[in-house]
C-alpha positions as CSV (number, residue, x, y, z in Angstrom):
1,X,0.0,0.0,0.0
2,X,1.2,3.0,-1.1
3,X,0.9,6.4,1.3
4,X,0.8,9.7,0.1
5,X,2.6,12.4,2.0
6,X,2.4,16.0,1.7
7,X,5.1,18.3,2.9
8,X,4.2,22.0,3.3
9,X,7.5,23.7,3.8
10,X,9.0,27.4,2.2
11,X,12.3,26.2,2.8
12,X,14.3,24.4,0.3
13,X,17.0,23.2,2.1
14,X,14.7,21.5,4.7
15,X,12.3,20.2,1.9
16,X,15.5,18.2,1.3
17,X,16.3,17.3,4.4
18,X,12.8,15.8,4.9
19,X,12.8,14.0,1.6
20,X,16.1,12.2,2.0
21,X,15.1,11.5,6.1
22,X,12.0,9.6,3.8
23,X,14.3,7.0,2.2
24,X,15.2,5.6,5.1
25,X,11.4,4.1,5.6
26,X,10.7,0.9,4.5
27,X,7.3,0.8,2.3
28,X,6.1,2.8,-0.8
29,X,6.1,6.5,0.1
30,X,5.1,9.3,-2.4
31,X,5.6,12.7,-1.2
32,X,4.9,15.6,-2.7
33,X,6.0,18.7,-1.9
34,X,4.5,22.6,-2.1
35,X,6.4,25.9,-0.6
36,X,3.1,27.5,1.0
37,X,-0.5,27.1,2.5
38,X,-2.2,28.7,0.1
39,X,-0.8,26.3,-2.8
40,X,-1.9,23.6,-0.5
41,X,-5.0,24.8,0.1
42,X,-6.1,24.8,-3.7
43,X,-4.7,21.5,-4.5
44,X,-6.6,20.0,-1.4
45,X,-9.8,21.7,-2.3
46,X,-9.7,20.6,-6.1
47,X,-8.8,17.3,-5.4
48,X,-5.5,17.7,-7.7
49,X,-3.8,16.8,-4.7
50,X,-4.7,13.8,-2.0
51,X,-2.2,12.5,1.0
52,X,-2.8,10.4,3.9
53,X,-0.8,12.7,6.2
54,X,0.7,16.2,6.1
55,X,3.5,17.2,7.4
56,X,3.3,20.9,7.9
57,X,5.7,23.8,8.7
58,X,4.8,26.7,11.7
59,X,6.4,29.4,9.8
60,X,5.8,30.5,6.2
61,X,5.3,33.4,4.2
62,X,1.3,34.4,3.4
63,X,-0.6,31.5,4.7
64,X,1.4,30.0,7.9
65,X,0.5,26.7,9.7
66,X,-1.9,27.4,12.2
67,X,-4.3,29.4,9.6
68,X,-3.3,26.4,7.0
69,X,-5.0,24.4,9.8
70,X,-7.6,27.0,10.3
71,X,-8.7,26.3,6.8
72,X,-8.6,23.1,6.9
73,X,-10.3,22.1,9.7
74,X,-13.8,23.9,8.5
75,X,-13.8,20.9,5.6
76,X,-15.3,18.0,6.7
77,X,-13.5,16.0,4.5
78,X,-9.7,17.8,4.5
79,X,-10.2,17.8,8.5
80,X,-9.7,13.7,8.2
81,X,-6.2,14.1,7.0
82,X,-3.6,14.0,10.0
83,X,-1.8,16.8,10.4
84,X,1.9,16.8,11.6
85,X,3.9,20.1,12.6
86,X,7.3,19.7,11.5
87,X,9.5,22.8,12.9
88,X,12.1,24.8,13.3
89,X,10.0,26.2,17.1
90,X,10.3,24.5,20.5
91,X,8.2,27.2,21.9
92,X,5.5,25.7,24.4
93,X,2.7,28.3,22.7
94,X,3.5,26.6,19.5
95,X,3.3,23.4,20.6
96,X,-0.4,23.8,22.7
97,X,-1.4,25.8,19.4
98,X,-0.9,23.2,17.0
99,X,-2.7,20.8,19.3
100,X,-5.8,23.4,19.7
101,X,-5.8,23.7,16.0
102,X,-5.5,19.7,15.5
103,X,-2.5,18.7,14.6
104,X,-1.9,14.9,15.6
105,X,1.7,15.8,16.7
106,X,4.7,18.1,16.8
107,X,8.1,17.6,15.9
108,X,10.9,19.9,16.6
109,X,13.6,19.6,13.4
110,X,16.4,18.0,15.4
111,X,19.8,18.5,14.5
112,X,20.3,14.9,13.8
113,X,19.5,13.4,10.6
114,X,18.5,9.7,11.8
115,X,16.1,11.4,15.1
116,X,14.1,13.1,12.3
117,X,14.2,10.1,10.1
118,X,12.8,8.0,13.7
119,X,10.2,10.6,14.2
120,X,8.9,11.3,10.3
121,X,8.5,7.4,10.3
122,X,7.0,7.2,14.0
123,X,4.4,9.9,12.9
124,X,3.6,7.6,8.9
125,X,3.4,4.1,10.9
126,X,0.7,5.9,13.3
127,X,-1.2,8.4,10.9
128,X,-1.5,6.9,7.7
């Protein structure tokens, strides 16, 4: 069984990171990636795009996480898909935020390579 990830991130260098921490997971993964909410949004509500988890970044130009969740959450069927903060914040606001506006987890970008690979596939193996 295939699972279809989608990775909202601005960042290049970590859209990297993240993909390359996903070959390390056994199983067929497809991720796509997009560099805002607001493309995200579109593709969601058109159907053009359609994962079984998201992983989401806190802090992006125009449409940031929390109103990405925001949106997301008033469709009853875009509010199924889990939603995983994937950050660059440790800040406790951040983290009760997320959890108000439903994400299923939150995971600080460690400096280690393998701890993000442990949590990205932690967070597919329970969510998808």
């Amino acid at each position: 069984v295939m699972t279809h990830i989608l990775l909202i991130e601005d960042d290049l260098d970590d859209q990297e990171i993240f993909l390359s921490a996903l070959t390390g997971i056994p199983g067929l993964i497809a991720c796509e990636t997009v560099d805002g909410g607001s493309v995200a949004l579109a593709g969601l509500r058109s159907g053009e795009i359609a994962p079984d988890i998201i992983f989401l970044d806190l802090k992006m130009e125009g449409i940031n996480g929390f109103e990405f969740m925001n949106q997301v959450r008033i469709s009853p069927t875009l509010r199924k898909i889990p939603i995983i903060i994937i950050t660059d914040s440790a800040d406790p606001l951040d983290i009760e935020m997320s959890k108000i506006a439903g994400a299923k987890r939150f995971i600080t970008k460690p400096e280690d390579a393998l701890e993000l690979e442990k949590a990205i596939k932690e967070s597919v193996q329970t969510f998808s």
